[in-house]
SEPADO-8742 format. One line per 4 residues: their letters; for each residue x, y, z of N, C-alpha, C. Coordinates in steps of 0.05 Angstrom, whole numbers, plus 32768, in hexadecimal, padded with zeros to 4 digits. Layout:
BEGIN
a) X/Y/Z/X/Y/Z/X/Y/Z ~ ...
//
This chain:
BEGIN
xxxx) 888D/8968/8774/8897/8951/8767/8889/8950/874B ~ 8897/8943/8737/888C/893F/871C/8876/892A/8718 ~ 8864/8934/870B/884C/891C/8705/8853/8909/8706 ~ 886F/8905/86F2/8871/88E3/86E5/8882/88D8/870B
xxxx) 888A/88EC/870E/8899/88DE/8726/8883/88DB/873E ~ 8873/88E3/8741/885D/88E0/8755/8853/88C5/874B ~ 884B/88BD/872E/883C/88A7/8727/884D/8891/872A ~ 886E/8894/8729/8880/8880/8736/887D/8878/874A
xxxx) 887C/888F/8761/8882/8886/877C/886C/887E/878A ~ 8852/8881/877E/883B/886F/8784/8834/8858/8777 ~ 8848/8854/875C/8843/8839/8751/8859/882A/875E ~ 8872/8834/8766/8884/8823/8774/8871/881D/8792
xxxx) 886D/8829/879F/8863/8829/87BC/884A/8810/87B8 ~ 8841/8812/87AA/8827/87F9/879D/8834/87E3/8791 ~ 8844/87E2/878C/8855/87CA/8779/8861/87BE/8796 ~ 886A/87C8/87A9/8870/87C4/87C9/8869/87BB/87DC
xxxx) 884D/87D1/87E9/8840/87D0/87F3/8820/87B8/87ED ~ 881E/87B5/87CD/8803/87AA/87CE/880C/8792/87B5 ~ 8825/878F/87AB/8826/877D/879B/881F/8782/877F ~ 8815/8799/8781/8815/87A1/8761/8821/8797/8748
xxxx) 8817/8793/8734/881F/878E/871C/881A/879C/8701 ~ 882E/8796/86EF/8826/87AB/86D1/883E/87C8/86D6 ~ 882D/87DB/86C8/8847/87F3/86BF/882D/8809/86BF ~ 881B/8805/86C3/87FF/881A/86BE/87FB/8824/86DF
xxxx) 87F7/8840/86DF/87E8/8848/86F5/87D1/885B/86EC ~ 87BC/885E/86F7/87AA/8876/86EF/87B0/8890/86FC ~ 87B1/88A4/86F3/87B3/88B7/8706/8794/88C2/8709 ~ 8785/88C0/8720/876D/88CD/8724/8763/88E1/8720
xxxx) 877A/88FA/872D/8774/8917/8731/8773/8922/870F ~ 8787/8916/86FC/8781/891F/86E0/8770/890A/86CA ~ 876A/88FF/86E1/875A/88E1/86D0/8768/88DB/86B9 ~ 878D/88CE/86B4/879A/88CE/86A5/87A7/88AE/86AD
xxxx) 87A5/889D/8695/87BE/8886/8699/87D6/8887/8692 ~ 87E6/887C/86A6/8800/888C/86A1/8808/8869/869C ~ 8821/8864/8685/882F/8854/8685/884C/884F/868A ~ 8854/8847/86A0/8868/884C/86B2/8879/8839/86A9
xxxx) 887A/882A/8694/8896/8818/868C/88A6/8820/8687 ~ 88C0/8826/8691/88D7/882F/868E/88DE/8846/8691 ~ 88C7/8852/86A5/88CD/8870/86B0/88CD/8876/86D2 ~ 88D8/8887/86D8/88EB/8892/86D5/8905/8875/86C9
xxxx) 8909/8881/86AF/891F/8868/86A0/8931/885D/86A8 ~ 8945/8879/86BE/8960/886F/86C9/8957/8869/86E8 ~ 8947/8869/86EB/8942/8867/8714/894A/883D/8716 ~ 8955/883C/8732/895C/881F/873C/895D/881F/8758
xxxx) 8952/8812/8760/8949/880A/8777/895E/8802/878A ~ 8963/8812/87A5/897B/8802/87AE/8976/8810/87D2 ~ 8980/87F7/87D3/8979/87F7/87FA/8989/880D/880F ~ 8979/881C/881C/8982/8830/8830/899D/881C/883A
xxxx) 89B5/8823/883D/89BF/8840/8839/89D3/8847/8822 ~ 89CD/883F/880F/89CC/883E/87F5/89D9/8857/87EF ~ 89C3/886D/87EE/89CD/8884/87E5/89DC/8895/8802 ~ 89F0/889C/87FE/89F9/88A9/8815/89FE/88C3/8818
xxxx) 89FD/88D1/882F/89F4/88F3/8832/89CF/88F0/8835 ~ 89CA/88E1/882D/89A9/88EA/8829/899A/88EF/8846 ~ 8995/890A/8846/8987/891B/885F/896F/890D/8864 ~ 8961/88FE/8850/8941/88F5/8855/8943/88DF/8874
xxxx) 8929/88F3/8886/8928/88DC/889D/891B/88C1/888E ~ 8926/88B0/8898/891C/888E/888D/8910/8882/88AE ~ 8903/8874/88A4/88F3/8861/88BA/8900/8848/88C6 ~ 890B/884D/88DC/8915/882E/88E7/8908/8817/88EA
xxxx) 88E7/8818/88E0/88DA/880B/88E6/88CA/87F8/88C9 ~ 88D4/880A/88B3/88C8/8810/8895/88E4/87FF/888C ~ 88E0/87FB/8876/88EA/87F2/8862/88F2/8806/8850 ~ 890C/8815/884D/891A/882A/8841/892F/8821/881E
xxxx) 891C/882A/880B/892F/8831/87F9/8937/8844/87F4 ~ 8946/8843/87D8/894B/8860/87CF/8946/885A/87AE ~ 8931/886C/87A4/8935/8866/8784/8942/887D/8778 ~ 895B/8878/8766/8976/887D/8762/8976/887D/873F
xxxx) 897B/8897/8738/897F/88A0/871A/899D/889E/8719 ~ 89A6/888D/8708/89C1/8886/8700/89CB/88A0/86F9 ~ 89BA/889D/86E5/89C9/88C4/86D2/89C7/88DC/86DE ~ 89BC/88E3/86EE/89B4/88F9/86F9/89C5/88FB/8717
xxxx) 89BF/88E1/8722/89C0/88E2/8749/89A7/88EA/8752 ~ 899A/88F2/8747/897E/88F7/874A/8978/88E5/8760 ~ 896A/88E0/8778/8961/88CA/878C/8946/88D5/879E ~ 8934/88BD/879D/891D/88BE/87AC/8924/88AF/87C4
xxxx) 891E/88B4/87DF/8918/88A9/87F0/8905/88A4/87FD ~ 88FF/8885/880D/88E1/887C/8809/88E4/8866/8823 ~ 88D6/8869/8833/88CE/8858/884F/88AF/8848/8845 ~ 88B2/882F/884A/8897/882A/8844/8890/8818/8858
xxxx) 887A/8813/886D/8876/8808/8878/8853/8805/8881 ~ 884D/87F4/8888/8831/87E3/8881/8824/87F1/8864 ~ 8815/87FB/886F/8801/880A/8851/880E/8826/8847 ~ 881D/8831/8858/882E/8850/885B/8844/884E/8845
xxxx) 8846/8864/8842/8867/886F/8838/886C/888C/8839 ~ 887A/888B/8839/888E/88AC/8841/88A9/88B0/8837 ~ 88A6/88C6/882A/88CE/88CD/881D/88CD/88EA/8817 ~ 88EB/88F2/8808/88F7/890B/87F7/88FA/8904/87E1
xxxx) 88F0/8907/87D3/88FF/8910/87B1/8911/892C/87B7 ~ 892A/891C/87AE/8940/8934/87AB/8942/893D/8797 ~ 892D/893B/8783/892D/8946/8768/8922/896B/876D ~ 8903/8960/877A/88F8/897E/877D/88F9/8982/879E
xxxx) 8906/8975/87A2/8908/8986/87C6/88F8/8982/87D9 ~ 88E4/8961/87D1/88C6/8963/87D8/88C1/894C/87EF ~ 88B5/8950/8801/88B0/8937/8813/8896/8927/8803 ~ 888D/891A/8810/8871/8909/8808/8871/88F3/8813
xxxx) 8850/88E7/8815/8846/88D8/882C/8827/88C7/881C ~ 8828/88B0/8828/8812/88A9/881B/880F/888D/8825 ~ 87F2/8882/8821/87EA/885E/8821/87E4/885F/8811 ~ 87E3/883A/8808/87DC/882D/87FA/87C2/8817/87FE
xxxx) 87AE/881E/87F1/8797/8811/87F8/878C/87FF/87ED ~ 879B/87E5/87E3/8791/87D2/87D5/8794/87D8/87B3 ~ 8786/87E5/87A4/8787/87F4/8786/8794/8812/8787 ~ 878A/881C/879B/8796/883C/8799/87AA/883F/87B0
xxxx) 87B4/885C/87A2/87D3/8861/87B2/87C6/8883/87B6 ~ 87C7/8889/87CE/87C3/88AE/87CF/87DD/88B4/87E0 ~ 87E2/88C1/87C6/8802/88DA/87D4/87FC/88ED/87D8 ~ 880B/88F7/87EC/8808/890D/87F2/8827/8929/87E7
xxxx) 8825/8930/87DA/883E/893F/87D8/8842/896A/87E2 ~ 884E/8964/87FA/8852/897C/8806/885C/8998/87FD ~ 8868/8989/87E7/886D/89AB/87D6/8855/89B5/87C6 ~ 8841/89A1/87C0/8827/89AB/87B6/8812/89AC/87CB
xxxx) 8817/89A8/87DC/8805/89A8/87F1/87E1/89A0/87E6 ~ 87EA/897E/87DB/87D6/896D/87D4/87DE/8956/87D3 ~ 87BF/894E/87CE/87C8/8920/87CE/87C0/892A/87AE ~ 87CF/890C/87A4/87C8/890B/8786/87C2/88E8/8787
xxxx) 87A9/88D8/8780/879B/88C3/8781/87A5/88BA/876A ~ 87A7/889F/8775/87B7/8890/875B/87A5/8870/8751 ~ 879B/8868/873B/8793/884C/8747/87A0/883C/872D ~ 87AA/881B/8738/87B4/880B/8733/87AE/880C/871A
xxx) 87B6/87FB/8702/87AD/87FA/86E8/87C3/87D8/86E0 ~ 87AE/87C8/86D9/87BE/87AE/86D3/87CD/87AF/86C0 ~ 87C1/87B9/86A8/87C7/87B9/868F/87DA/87CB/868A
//
């Protein structure tokens, strides 16, 4: 999965999961602030089963979107439930998994076979 899209799906999952606020995430592993207003630009938020055909297992138990690139079709899918989340980016082919711990978000993404640590940023 792409940086900027990893720093999405742990700033969305935190904006969710923990109430998050602002457009800033830190990324830890590059010790980098990333400013996430209006990126990914075309992605919109829209409730399982939204996008249709989509192979991703979803959680009957989780709370299922899909974040959805107008221009592309591009689509993430995302189960989130208590501190957890889990999905596919159909962009790079990629599962990923992760909590949310109050300020930080650690994903895990399977096609790199690593977590990438994320922490909140108000500003």
């Amino acid at each position: 999965m792409e940086k900027t899209t990893q720093a999405y799906v742990a700033h969305f999952a935190g904006r969710l999961l923990a109430d998050w606020k602002g457009t800033s995430i830190l990324d830890k592993n590059r010790g980098e602030k990333i400013d996430l207003k209006g990126q990914p630009a075309n992605f919109t938020v829209m409730d399982h089963p939204a996008v249709q055909n989509c192979p991703a297992q979803r959680s009957r138990d989780g709370m299922n979107v899909c974040l959805v690139d107008r221009g592309t079709d591009h689509h993430i899918c995302l189960s989130l439930y208590g501190k957890l989340f889990d999905g596919f980016d159909h962009g790079s082919e990629s599962h990923f998994s992760g909590i949310v711990d109050e300020q930080i978000v650690s994903l895990y993404d399977f096609n790199e076979s690593d977590y990438f640590i994320y922490e909140h940023q108000e500003h």
